[in-house]
SEROBA-39710 format. One record per atom (N, C-alpha, C): x negated, y negated, z. Coordinates in pm, whole numbers, padded with zeros to 5 digits, always signed. Example, Ala and Ser with C-alpha at 12.3 -4.5 7.8 and 13.67 -1.06 7.14 Angstrom:
<atoms>
-01319+00569+00780/-01230+00450+00780/-01320+00330+00780/-01285+00225+00708/-01367+00106+00714/-01290-00003+00787/
</atoms>
This chain:
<atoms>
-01875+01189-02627/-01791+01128-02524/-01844+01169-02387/-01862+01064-02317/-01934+01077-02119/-01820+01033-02036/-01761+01136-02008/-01668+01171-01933/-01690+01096-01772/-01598+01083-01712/-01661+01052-01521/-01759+01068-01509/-01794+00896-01599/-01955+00882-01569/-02001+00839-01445/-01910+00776-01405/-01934+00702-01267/-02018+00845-01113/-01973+00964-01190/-02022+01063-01096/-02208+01072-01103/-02247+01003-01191/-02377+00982-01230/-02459+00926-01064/-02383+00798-01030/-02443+00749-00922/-02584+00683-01000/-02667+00686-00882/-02788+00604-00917/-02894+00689-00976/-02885+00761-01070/-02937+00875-01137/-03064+00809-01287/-03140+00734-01266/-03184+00639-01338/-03250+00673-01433/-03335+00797-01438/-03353+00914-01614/-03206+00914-01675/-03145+00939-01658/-03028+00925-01740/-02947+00837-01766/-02920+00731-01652/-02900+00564-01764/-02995+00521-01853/-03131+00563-01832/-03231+00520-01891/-03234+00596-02028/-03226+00737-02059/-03184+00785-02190/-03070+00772-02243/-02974+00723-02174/-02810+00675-02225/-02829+00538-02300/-02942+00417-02196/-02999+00310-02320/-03016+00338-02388/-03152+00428-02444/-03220+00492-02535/-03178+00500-02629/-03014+00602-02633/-02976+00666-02713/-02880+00539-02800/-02791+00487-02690/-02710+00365-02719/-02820+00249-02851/-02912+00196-02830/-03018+00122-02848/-03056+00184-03021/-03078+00325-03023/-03109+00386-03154/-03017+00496-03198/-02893+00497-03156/-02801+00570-03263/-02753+00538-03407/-02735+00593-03458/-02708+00596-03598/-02567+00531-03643/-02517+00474-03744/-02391+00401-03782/-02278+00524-03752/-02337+00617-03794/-02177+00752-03798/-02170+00760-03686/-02238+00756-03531/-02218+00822-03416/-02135+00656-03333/-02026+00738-03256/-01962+00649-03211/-01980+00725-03063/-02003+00632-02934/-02017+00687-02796/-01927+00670-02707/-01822+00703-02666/-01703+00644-02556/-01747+00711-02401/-01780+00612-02333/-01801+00609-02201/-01673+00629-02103/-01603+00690-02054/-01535+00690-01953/-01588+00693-01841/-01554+00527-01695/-01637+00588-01613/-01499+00464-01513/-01527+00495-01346/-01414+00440-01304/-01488+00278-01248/-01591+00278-01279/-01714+00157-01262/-01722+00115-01360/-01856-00008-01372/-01898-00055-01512/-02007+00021-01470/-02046+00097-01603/-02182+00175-01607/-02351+00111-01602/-02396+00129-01551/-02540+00035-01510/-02634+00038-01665/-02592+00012-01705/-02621+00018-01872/-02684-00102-01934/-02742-00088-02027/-02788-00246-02098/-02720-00281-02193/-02622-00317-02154/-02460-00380-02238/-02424-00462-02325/-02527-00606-02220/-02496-00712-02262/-02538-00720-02438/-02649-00645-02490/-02664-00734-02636/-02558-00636-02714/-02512-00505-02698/-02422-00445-02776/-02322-00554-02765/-02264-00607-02678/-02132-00701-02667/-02176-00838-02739/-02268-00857-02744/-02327-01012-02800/-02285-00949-02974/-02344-00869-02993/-02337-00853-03114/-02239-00785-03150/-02130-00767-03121/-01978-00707-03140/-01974-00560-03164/-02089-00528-03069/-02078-00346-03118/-02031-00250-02965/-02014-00377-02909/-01909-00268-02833/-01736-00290-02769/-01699-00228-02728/-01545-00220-02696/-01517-00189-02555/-01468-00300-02474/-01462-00255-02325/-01275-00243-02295/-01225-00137-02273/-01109-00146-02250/-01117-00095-02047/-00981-00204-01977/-01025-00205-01875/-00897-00177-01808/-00905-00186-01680/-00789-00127-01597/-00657-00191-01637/-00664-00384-01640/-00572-00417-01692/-00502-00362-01865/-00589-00379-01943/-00513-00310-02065/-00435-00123-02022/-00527-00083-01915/-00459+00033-01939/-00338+00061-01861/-00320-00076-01758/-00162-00042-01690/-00067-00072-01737/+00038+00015-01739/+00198-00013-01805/+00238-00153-01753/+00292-00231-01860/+00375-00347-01805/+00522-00312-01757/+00587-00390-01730/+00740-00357-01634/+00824-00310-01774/+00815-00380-01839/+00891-00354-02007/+00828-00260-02078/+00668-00208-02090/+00638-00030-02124/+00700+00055-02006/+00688+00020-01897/+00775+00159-01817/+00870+00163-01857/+00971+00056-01883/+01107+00081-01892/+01107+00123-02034/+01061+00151-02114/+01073+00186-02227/+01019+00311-02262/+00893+00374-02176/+00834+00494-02135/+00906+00580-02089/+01008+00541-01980/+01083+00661-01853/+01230+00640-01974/+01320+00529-02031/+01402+00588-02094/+01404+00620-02231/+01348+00552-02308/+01323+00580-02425/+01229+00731-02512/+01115+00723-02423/+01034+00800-02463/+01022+00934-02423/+01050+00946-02273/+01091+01039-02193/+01197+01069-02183/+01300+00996-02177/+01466+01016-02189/+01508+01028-02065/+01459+00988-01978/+01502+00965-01858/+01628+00851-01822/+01754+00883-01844/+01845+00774-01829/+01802+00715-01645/+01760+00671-01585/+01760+00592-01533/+01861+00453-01522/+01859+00447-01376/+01935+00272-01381/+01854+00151-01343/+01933+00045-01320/+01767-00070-01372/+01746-00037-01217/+01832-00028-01105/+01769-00057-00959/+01678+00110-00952/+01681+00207-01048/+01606+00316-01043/+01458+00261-01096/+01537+00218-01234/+01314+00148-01268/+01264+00080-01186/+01361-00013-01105/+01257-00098-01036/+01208-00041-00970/+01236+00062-00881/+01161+00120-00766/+01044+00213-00820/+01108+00291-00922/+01005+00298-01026/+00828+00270-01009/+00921+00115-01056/+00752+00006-01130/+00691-00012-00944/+00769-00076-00868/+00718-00068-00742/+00636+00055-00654/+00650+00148-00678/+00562+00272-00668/+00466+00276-00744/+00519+00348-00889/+00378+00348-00987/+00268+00237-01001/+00326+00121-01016/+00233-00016-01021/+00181+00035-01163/+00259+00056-01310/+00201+00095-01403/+00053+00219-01401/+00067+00264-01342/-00035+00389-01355/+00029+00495-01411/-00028+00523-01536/+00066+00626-01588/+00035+00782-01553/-00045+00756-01489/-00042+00945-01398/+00068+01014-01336/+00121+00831-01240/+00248+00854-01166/+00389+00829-01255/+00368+00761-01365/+00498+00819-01429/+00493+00924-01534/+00373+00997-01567/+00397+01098-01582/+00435+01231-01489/+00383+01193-01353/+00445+01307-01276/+00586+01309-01275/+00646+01150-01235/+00797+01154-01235/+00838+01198-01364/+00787+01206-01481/+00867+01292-01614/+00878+01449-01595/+00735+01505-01507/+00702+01653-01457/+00828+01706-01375/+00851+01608-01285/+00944+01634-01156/+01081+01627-01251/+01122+01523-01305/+01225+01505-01356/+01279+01639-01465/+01173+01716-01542/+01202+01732-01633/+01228+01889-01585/+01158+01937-01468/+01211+02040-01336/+01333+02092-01320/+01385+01935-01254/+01523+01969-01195/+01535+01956-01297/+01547+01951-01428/+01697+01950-01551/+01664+02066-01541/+01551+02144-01594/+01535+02310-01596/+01614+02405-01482/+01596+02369-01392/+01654+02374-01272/+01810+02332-01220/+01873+02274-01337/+02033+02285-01344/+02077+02160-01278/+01987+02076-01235/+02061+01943-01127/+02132+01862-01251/+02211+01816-01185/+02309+01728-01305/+02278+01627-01328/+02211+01528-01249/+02114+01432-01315/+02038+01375-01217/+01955+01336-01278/+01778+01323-01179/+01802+01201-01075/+01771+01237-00929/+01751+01186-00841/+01635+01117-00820/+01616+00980-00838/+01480+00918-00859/+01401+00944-00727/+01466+00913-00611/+01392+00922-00470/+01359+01041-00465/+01420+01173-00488/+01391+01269-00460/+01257+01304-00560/+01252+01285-00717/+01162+01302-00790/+01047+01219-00771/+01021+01109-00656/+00928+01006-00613/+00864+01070-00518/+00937+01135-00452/+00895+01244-00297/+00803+01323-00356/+00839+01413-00489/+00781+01536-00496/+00664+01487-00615/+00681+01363-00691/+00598+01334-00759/+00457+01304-00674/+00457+01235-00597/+00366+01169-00478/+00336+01292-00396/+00410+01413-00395/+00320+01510-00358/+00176+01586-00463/+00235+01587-00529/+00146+01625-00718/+00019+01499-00709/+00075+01359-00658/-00078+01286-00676/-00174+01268-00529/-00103+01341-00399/-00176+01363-00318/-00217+01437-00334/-00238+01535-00420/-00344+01622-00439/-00433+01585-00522/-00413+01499-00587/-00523+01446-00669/-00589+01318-00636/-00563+01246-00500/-00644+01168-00464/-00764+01235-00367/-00704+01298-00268/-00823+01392-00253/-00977+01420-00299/-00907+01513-00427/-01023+01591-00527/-01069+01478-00601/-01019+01337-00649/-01070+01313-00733/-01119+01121-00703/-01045+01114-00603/-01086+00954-00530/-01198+00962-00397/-01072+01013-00298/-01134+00997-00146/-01248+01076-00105/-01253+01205-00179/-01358+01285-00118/-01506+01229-00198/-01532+01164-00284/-01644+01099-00354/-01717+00959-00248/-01632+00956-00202/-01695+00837-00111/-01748+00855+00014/-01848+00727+00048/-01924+00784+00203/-01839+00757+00256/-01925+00883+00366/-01787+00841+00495/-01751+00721+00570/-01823+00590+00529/-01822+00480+00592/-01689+00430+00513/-01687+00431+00382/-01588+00389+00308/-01438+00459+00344/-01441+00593+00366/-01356+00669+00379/-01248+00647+00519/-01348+00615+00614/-01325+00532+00739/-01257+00420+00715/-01290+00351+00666/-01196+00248+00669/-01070+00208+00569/-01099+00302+00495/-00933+00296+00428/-00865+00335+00506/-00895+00470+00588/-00801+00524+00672/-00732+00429+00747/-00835+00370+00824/-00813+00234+00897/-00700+00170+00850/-00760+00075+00708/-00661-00049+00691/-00561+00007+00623/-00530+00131+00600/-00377+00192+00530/-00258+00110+00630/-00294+00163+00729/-00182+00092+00847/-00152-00036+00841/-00215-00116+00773/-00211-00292+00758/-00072-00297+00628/-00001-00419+00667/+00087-00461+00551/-00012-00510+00428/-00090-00587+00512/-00177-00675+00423/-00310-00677+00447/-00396-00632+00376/-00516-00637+00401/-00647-00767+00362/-00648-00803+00460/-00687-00983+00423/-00867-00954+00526/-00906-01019+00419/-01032-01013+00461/-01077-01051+00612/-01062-01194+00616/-01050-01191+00707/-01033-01135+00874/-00912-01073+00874/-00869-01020+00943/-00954-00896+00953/-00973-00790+00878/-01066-00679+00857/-01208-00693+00958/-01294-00813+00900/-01332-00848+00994/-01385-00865+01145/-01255-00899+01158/-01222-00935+01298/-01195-00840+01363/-01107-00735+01273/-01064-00621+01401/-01148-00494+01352/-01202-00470+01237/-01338-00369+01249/-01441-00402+01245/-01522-00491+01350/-01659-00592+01327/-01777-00468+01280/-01763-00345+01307/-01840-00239+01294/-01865-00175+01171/-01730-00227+01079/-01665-00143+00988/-01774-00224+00790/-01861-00334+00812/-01919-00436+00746/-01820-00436+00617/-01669-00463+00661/-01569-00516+00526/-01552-00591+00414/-01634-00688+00469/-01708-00777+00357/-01766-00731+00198/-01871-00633+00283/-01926-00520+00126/-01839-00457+00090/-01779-00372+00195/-01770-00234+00115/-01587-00260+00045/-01492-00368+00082/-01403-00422-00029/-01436-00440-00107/-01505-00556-00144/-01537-00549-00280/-01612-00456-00364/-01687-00371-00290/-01762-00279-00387/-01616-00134-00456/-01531-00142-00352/-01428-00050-00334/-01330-00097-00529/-01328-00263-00466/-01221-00281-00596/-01344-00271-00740/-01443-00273-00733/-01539-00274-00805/-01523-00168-00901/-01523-00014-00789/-01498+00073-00825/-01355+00164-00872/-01315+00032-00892/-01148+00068-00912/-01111+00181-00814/-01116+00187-00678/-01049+00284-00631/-00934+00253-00544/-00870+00249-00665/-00694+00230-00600/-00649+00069-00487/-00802+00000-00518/-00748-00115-00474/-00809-00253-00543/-00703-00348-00538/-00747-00474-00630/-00729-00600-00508/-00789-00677-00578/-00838-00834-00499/-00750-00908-00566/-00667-01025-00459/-00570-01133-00481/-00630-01248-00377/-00570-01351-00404/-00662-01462-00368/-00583-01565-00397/-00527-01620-00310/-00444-01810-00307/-00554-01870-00286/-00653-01886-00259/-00686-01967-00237/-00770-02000-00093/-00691-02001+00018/-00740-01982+00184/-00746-01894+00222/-00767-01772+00161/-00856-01663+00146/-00862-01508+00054/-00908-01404+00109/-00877-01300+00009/-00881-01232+00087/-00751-01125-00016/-00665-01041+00035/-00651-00945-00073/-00699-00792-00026/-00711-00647-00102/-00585-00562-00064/-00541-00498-00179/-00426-00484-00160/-00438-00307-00248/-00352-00180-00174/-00379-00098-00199/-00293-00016-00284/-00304+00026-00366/-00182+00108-00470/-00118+00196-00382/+00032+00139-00343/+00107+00214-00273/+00121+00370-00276/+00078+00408-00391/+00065+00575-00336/-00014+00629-00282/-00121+00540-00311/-00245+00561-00235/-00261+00549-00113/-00178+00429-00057/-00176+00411+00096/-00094+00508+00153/+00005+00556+00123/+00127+00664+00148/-00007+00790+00132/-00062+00819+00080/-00152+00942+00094/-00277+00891+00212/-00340+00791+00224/-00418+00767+00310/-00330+00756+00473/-00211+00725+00476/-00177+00705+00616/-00107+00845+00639/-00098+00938+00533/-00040+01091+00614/-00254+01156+00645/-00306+01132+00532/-00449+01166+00565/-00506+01154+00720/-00464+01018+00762/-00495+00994+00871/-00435+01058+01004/-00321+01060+00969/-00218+01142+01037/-00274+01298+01085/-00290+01362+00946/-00343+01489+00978/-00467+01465+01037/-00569+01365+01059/-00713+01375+01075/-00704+01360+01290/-00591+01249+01310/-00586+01206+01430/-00428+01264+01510/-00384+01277+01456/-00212+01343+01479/-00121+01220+01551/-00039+01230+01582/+00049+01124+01585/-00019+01022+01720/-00053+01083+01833/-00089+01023+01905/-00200+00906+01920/-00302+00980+01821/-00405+00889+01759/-00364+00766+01643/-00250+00769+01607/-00193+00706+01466/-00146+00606+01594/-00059+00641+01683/-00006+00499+01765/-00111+00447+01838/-00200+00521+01885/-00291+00426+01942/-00373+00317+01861/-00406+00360+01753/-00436+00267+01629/-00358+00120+01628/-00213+00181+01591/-00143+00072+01600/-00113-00049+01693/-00125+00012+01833/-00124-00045+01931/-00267-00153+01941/-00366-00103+01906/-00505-00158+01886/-00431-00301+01820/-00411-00299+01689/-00347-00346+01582/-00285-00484+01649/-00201-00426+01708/-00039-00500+01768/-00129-00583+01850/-00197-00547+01949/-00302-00620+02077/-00356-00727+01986/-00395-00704+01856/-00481-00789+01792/-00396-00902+01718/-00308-00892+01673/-00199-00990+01658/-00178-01097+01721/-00145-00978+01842/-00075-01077+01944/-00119-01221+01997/-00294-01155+02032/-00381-01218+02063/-00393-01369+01971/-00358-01343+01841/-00375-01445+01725/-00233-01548+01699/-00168-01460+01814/-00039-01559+01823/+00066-01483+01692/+00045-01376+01602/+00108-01341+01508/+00208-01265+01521/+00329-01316+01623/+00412-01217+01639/+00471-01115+01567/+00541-01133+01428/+00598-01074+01317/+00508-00940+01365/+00356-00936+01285/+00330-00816+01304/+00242-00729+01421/+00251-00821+01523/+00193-00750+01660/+00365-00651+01698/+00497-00748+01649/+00565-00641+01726/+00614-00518+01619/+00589-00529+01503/+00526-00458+01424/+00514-00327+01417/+00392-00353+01471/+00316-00216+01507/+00304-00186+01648/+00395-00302+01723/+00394-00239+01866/+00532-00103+01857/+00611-00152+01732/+00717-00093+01723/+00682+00077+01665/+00570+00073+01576/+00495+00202+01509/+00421+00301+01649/+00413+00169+01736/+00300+00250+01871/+00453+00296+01943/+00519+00294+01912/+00630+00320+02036/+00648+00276+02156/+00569+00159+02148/+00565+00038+02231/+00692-00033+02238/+00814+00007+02272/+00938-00091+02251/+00935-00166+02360/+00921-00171+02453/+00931-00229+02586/+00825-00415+02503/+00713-00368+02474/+00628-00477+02422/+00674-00550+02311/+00735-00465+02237/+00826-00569+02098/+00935-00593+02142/+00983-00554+02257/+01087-00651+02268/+01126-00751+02344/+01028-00788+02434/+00961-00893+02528/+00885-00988+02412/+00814-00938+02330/+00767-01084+02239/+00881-01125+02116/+01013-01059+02090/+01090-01077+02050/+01209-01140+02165/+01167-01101+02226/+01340-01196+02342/+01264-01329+02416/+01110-01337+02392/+01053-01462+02468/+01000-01540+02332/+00972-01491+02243/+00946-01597+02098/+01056-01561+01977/+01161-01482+01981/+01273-01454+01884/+01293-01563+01784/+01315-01702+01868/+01401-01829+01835/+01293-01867+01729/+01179-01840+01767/+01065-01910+01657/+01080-01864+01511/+01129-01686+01542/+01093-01614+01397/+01244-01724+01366/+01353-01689+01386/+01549-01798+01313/+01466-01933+01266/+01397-02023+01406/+01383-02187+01337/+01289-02136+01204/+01219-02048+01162/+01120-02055+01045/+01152-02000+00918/+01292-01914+00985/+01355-01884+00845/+01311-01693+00833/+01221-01644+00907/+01228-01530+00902/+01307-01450+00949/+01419-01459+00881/+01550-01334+00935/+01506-01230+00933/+01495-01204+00783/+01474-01037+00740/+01374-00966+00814/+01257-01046+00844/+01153-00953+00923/+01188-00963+01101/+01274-01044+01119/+01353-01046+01329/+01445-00937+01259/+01535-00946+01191/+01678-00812+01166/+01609-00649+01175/+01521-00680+01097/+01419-00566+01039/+01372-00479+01196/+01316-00539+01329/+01235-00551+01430/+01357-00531+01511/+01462-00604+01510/+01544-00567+01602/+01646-00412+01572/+01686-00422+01457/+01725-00242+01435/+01661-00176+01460/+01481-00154+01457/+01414-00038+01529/+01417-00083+01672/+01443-00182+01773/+01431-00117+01870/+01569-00035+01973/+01552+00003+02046/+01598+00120+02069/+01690+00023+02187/+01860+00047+02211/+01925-00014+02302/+01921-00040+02428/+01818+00067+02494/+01752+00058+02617/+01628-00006+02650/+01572-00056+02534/+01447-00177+02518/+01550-00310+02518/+01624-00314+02420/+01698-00440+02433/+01793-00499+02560/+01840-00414+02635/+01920-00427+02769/+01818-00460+02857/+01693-00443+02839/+01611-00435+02947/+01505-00591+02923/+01568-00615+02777/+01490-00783+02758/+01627-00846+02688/+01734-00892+02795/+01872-00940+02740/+01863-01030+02618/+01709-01118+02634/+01736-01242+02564/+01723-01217+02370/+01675-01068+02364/+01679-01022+02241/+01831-01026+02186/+01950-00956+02236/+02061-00949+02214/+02094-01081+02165/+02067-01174+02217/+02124-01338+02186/+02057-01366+02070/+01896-01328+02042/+01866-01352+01922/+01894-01232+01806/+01973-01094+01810/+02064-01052+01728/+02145-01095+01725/+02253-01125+01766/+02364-01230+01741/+02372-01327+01681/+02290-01420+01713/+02235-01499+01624/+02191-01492+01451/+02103-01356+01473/+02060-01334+01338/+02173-01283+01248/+02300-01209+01317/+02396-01173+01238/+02483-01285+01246/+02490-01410+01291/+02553-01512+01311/+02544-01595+01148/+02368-01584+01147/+02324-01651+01050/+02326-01616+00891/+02354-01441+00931/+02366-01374+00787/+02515-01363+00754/+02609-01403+00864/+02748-01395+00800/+02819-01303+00813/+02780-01202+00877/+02841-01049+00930/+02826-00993+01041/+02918-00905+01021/+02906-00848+01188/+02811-00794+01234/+02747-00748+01319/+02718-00676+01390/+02709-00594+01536/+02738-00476+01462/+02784-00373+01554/+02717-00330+01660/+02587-00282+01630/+02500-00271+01760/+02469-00410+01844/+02477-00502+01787/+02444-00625+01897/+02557-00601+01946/+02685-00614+01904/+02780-00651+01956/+02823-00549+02117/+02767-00392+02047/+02757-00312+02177/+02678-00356+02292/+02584-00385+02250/+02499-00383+02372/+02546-00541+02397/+02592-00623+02327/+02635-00757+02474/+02728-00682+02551/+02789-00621+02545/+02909-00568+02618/+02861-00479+02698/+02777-00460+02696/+02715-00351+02798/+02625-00427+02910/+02589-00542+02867/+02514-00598+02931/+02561-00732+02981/+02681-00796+02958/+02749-00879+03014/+02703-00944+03155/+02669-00868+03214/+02686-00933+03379/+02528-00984+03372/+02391-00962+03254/+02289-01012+03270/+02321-01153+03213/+02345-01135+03052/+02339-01279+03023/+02363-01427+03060/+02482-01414+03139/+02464-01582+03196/+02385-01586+03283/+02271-01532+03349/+02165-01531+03387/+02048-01614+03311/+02026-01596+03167/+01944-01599+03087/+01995-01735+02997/+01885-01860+03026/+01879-01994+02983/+01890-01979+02828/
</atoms>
């Protein structure tokens, strides 16, 4: 058995005796390759001729119905269904991470808690696999690669495209796909009008504190702000105010929210205007009235009250009939 073969690299005496051996082994010897790549190997006629066995990332991730049958059944984790889901939404079937949550979980019972707190056992589980992306993902890669995860952690969505455009330096093109190639914690989706890499949420949660510690907070908003500028520029309000909101830019998200608000209501994006308007801060909103009208609105449209809009019209009364 060849363990993290992929640590081989371009080491070509030894793919070359790994043919060798593959090519003239004997019926009793069976060889299992573990590697986080496809191994640079001469493959194809073992597979022609049914003598080999490729099991791959998809067979090895939990489906939504093995987790749920993994965390209560097998593990005994009573869980509730809105607990699995968040669950499956974290892990993304990787069973490293629901084995940590069995580690964490199985803690506090030792530890006397009366019954397991999923968020809390998600916190401390995701501490257990930031230590193991580290040692066993991020530090293997050049630093060109390493660079730019840091980078696009901060992105909702990482679309080629876009990558692109805002790291022309960064040559995104290659090193995505060589990235999902290498199964490292990110996979390729694709409608159609274009492609879009998308990162295993624990992974990004460990790459954007990584970054954090590398640049400290000040460097993390200026990033964002970069970000937000680049949006904007593209006309993409949703997430220029975004991350103008991450830069602590409120004054800027809330001027492209009180002068284009009405656009996000006519298109149907509530949740992401509701979302944008609770982070900003009541002294950004008094200071761009026409936001208040489009909270009101948005709680108009969802059917309930709201309390902070409702403060700040009242505070700000003598601007609005000012404002068309």
């Amino acid at each position: 058995m060849l363990d993290d073969y992929h640590h081989l690299g371009d080491a070509k005496a030894v793919h070359a005796a790994v043919d060798r051996l593959l090519a003239y082994q004997p019926e009793v010897l069976h060889t299992i390759i573990v590697s986080r790549d496809a191994p640079p190997l001469q493959l194809a006629k073992l597979l022609s001729h049914g003598e080999l066995a490729i099991i791959d990332r998809n067979d090895l991730l939990f489906t939504d119905e093995e987790t749920d049958v993994l965390l209560n059944q097998v593990f005994g984790l009573e869980f509730t269904a809105e607990q699995l889901v968040e669950s499956r939404e974290r892990a993304q079937g990787w069973i490293m991470a629901l084995q940590l949550i069995r580690q964490v979980a199985q803690r506090q019972s030792r530890a006397g808690a009366a019954a397991p707190d999923l968020s809390q056992i998600l916190r401390r589980s995701e501490r257990d696999v930031f230590d193991y992306f580290p040692q066993e993902v991020f530090e293997y890669e050049p630093e060109p690669e390493r660079e730019l995860l840091l980078r696009v952690a901060l992105l909702d969505r990482v679309e080629l495209d876009i990558c692109v455009r805002l790291y022309p330096d960064s040559d995104c093109s290659t090193i995505l796909p060589e990235l999902v190639g290498r199964n490292v914690f990110i996979t390729l989706a694709t409608d159609g009008s274009g492609e879009e890499y998308r990162l295993h949420p624990l992974f990004k949660d460990f790459l954007r504190r990584r970054l954090l510690s590398e640049v400290g907070r000040a460097g993390v908003m200026a990033e964002h702000a970069k970000i937000a500028d680049f949006f904007l520029g593209r006309g993409n309000l949703e997430q220029a105010a975004r991350h103008f909101l991450e830069a602590d830019e409120f004054d800027r998200a809330a001027r492209i929210i009180a002068d284009r608000g009405q656009e996000w209501i006519t298109s149907g994006a509530l949740r992401s205007l509701s979302a944008s308007l609770d982070a900003l801060p009541v002294e950004a909103m008094e200071r761009h009235p026409r936001s208040l009208i489009h909270s009101a609105e948005v709680a108009r449209l969802h059917g309930v009250a709201h309390p902070q809009g409702a403060q700040q019209q009242s505070t700000t009364q003598t601007e609005l009939p000012s404002v068309s």
